[in-house]
C-alpha positions in Angstrom: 15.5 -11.0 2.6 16.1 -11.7 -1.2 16.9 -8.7 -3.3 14.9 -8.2 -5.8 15.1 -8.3 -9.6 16.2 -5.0 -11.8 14.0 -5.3 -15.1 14.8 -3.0 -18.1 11.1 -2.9 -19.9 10.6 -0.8 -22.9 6.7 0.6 -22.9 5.4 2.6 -25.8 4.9 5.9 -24.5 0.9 6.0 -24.7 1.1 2.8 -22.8 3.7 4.1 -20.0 1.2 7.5 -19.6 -2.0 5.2 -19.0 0.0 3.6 -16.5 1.2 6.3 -15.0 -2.0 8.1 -14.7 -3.7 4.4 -13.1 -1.1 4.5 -11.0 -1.6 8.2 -9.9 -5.0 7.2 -9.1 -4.0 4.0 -7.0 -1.5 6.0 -5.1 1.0 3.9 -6.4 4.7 4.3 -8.3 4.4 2.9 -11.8 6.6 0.4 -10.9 4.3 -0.9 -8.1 1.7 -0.4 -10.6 3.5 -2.7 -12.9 4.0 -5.2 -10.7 0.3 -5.2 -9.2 -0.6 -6.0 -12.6 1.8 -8.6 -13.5 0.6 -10.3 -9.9 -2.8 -10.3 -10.9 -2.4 -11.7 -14.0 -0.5 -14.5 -12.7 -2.6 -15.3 -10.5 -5.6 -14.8 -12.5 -3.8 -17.8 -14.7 -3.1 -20.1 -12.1 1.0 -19.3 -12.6 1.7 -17.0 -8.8 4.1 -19.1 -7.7 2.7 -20.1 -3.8 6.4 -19.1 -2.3 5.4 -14.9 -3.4 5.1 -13.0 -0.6 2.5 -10.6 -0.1 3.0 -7.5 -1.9 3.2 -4.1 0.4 0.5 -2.1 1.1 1.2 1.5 -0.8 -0.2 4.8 -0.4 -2.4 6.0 2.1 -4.6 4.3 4.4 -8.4 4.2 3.5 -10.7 6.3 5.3 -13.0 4.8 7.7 -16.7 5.2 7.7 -17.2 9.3 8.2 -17.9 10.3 11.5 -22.2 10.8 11.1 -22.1 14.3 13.7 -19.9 17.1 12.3 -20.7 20.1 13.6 
C-alpha cells in the first residue's frame, strides 16, 4: 500500500473552527474532513484522478429503519 502524503496547510482560525465543528457533525477528524472536501471538489471538476481509491468509511454506522414495536 502507498503511504500517504504529509501536508502542512495553514487555515485561518475561523476557517479551521468551521471545519472542525462540520467535521464533529460528520463524525469525522478534520483531516478526513479536509480531504472529503478536497475529493469532492475534484471530482465535482472533472480533475479525481480514476487510479483514487475509495476513501474509508468513518464514524459510526447509520442506523437502520427503527424497529416500528417498542414496547
Amino acid at each position: 500500500m502507498t503511504e500517504r502524503k504529509k501536508v502542512l496547510l495553514r487555515l485561518d482560525p475561523a476557517v479551521h473552527d468551521a471545519l472542525a465543528r462540520w467535521a464533529g457533525d460528520d463524525l469525522r477528524s478534520t483531516n478526513a474532513q479536509i480531504e472529503f472536501l478536497l475529493r469532492r471538489a475534484l471530482s465535482d471538476n472533472g480533475r479525481l484522478p480514476s487510479a483514487t481509491r475509495a476513501q474509508p468509511k468513518r464514524g459510526r454506522p447509520r442506523k437502520d429503519a427503527e424497529p416500528a414495536d417498542e414496547e
